[in-house]
N, C-alpha and C positions, 0 to 999 in steps of 0.2 A: 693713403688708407681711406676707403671710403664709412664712413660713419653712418650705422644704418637709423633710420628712426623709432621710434619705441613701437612702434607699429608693424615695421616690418620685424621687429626681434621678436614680438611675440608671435608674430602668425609663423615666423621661422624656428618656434622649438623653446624659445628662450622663456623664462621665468623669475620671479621675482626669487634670490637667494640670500636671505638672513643669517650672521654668524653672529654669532654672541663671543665673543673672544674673550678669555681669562688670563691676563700676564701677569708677571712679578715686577715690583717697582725694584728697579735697577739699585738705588741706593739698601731698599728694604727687602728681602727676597721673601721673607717670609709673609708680607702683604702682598695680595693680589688687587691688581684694578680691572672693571669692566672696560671693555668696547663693544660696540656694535658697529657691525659693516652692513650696506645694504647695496645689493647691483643685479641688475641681470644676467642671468647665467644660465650654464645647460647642465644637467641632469644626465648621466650619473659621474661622469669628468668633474663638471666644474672647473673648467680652467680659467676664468678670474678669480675666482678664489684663491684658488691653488696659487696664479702669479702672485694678489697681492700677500697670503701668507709666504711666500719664496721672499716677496721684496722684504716685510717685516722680519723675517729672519738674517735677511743678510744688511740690511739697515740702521734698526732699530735696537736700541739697548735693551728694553724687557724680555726678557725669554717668555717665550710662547708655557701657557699650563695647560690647557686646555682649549678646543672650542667645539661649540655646537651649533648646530646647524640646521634651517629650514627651508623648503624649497616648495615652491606653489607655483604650478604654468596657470596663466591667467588668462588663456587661450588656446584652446585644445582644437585639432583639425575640425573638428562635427560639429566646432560652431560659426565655422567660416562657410558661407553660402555666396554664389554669384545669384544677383538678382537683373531680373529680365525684363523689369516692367517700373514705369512709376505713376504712382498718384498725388495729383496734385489736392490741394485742398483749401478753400478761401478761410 
């Protein structure tokens, strides 16, 4: 599996994906704990997300309450330019 660099994920679509996660503690159901996930991701799938919520469900003992969600590309096509000239400068 080739592993691309942050470089290439962003000029390839990818963006920065925040989940705020809300579970119940296993022994206390009726308390909830935060998490926060943070990764690279594509919009509108999300499929790390989606894997690593799949893993926590079939893993992890808190049950899933909630989660929310934000997603911001940090590199849109129109700001990637090939440049054709360089100046140097002392």
């Amino acid at each position: 599996m080739h592993l691309a660099s942050e470089r290439e994920l962003l000029v390839a679509g990818y963006g920065l994906t925040t989940a705020h996660i809300l579970y119940r503690l296993p022994d206390f159901e009726t308390l909830l704990q935060s998490f926060i996930w943070q990764n690279y991701d594509v919009a509108p799938d999300f499929p790390a997300m989606r894997k690593f919520l799949k893993f926590w469900e079939e893993n992890l003992d808190g049950p899933l309450h909630s989660v929310r969600y934000t997603h911001q590309r940090l590199i849109g096509p129109e700001e990637c330019q090939q440049l054709s000239g360089e100046l140097t400068l002392h």
